[in-house]
Structures are given as C-alpha cells and as structure tokens.
C-alpha positions as CSV (number, residue, x, y, z in Angstrom):
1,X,16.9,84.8,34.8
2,X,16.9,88.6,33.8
3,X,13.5,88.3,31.7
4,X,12.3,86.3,34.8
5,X,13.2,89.0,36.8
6,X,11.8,91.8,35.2
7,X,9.1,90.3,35.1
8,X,8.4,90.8,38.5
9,X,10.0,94.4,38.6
10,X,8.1,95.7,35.8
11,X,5.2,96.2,38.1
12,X,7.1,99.1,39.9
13,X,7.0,101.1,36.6
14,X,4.0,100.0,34.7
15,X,0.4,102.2,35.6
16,X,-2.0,99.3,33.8
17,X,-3.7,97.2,36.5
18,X,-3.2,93.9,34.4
19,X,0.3,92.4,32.8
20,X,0.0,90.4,30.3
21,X,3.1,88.7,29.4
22,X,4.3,85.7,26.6
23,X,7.8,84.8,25.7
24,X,9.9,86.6,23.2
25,X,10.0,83.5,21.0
26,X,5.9,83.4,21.1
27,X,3.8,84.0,17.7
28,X,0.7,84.5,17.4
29,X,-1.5,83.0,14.7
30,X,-5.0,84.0,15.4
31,X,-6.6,87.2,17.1
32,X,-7.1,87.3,20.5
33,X,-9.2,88.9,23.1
34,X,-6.9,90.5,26.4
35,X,-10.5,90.3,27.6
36,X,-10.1,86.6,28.2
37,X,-7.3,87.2,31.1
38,X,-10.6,89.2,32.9
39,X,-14.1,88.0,34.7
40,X,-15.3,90.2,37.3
41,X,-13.0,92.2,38.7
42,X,-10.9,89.4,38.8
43,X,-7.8,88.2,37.2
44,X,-7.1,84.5,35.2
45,X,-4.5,83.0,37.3
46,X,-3.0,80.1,35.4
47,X,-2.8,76.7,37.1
48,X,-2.5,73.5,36.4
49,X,-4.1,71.5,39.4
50,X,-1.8,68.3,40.7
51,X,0.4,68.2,38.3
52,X,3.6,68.5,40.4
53,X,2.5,65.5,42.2
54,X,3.2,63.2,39.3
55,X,6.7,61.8,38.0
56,X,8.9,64.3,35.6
57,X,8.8,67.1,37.4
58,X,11.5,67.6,39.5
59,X,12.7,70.8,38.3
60,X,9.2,72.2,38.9
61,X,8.8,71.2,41.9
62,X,12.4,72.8,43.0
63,X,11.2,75.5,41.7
64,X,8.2,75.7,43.5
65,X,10.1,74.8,46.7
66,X,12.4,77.7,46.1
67,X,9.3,80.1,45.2
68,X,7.6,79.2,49.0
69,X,11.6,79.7,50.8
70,X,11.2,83.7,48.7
71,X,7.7,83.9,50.2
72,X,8.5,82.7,53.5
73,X,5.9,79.8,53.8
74,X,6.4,77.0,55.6
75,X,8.6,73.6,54.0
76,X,5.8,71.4,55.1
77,X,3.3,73.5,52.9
78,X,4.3,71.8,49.4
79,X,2.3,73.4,46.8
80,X,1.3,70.2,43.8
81,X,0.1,73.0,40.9
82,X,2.2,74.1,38.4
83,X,1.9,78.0,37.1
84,X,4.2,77.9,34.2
85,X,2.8,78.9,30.9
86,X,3.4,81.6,28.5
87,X,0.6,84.2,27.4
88,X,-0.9,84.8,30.9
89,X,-1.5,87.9,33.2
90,X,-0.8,89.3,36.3
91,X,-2.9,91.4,38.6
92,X,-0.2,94.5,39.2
93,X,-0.5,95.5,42.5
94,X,-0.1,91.6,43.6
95,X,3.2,91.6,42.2
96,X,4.1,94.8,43.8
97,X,2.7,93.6,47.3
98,X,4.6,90.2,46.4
99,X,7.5,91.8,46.1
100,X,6.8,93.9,49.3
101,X,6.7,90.6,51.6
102,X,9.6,89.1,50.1
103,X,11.7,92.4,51.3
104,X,9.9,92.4,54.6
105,X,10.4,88.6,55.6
106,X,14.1,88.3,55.0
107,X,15.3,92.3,55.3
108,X,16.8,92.6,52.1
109,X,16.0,93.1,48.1
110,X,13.8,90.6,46.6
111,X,16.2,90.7,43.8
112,X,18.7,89.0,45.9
113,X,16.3,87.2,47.4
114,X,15.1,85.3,44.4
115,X,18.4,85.3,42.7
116,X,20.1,83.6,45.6
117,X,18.6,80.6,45.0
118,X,19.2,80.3,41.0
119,X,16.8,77.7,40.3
120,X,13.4,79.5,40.0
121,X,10.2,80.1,38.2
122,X,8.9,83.8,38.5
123,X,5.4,82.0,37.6
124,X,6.1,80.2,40.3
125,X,6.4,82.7,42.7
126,X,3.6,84.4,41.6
127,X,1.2,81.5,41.6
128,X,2.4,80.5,44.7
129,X,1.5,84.1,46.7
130,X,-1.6,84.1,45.2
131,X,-2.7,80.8,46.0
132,X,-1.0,79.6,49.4
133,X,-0.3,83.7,50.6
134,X,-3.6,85.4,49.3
135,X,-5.7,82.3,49.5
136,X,-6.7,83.1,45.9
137,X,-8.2,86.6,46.4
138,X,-8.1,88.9,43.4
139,X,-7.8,85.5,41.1
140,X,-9.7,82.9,39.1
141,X,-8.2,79.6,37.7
142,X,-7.9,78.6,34.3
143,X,-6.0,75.2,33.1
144,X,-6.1,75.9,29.4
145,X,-2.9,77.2,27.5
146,X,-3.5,80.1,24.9
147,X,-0.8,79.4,23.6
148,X,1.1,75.9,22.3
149,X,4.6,75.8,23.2
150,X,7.3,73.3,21.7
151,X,9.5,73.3,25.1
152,X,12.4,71.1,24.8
153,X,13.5,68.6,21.9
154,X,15.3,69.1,18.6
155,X,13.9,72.1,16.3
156,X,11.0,70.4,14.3
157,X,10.9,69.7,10.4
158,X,9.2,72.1,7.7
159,X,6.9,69.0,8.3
160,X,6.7,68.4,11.8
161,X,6.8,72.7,12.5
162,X,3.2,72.5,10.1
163,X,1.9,69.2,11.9
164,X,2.2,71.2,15.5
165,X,0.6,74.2,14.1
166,X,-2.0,72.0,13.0
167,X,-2.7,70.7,16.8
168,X,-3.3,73.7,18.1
169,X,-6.2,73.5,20.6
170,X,-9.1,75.7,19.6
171,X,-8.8,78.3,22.4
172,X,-4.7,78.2,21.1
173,X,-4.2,81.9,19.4
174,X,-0.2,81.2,19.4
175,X,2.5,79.4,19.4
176,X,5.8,79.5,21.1
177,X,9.1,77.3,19.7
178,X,12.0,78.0,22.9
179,X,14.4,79.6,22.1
180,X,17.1,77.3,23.2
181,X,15.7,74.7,21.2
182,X,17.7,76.4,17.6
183,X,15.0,77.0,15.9
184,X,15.9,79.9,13.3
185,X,13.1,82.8,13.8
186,X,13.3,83.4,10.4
187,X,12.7,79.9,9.4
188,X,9.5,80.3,11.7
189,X,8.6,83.2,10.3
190,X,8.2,82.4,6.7
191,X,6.2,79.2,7.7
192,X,4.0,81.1,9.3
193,X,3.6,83.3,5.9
194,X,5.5,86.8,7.9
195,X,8.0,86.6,5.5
C-alpha cells in the first residue's frame, strides 16, 4: 500500500510532466524508448478493454469499485477495463487534480481516503479518473504490456525462469517476477547475466 500510495503523492513533488513508473522487482532486458508512453501531446494510458467483465477477477473488480467510491462516481457506473500493469506513465498534473477531487468530494486527505478502504489499485484509480472523470482527455489507450510479469504461482525453475524470458512479446523490453512470489533477486540476476 505505501508504494501504491506514493505513487499518487509523488506528483506533489516531481516538476517532469510525465511519470513513468514499473515495480521494484521489474528488469529490463532490452532498451527502451520513454518516447513510447508519448503521441501528441498526449499520454499512453494503459487499458485493457472488458476484461473485468469476465470470470477471475473479483479482486479487480473490488478494486475498481473502491477506485469510483475515492472518486465519487456513481455505484451504478461500473467501469469493465482493467488499468493494472507495470512500466506505464502518468500525465502529472492528472494525478495532482485526481488527488484534488478526491479531497474536495469527501472533505478530508485522499490519503485517508484511499487507505480507508484497504483493498485498492492506485492504477485503478487513475485509470478510472481518466476515463469515467476526464472522459479520456489528455490520454490515448494502449493494451500491450512492455513488460512481462510472472504475477502469482511458485518461483519458476532455472528452466522455466529461461522458457518465460523466451516468451516475451516483441514490444516486451522487461520483465517483472513479484516479489511475493520468493523468487531470490540474485538468482534473477545472474540468469539474466547482471551477475
């Protein structure tokens, strides 16, 4: 929740107009261009259309319940695209007015705001006010991950670790094993020829 969190108030101390942000356990494994998060004037929003509307997603789709409550939009407008990804940006001054309207609509920090309801997705929130607050404005859409993410499971085999490298997507620069998965970083590392 803290990393989630700042997140969101990083924007209050940051001058750049775009945050680009990927996980801690994130590596990447071919150069990439920030340019890609950029296309006139506008900034790549990541969404996955509909997803949310299928079966095994229940988390995500608390989450994304939780994200409209912060952002005071109405219970009946249920949002079906999931926003969670890692190596994505964020237009800055939409997080600062984000954070803005979540003070202003219930009178109190948007720390407590968001933290009050302990299941939520700072991607989310973000993608939410974009899409259902800002109807979009500042924002294009992109689907494709840059970066390929083991999320839950066991940690993979010297075998299986090479196999998912191996499937990487061509527009996939990184990869990202979760942290709470046990994966040993330096175990990552060397297969990935940093040590």
């Amino acid at each position: 929740h803290v990393q989630q969190l700042r997140r969101i108030a990083i924007s209050a101390h940051a001058g750049e107009d775009v945050l680009v942000f990927c996980d801690s356990d994130v590596a990447f494994l071919k150069p990439f261009d920030c340019s890609a998060f950029w296309r006139d004037g506008k900034v790549r929003l990541f969404r996955r259309d509909g997803v949310l509307s299928g079966d095994g997603h229940e988390q995500h789709r608390i989450w994304s319940r939780n994200a409209g409550s912060a952002l005071g939009i109405e219970p009946s407008e249920v949002s079906t695209h999931d926003y969670i990804s890692t190596l994505i940006a964020w237009r800055r001054e939409t997080v600062t007015a984000l954070r803005a309207r979540i003070e202003k609509i219930h009178g109190r920090n948007w720390v407590e705001v968001v933290g009050a309801a302990r299941k939520f997705s700072e991607c989310m929130i973000y993608g939410r006010y974009v899409d259902d607050v800002l109807g979009g404005a500042g924002h294009f859409h992109g689907s494709e991950e840059f970066c390929r993410v083991h999320w839950t499971g066991e940690a993979l085999s010297d075998d299986e670790f090479r196999r998912f490298v191996a499937a990487m997507a061509p527009q996939q620069v990184a990869i990202g094993m979760q942290s709470f998965i046990g994966t040993d970083v330096r175990r990552i590392r060397r297969l990935i020829g940093l040590d």
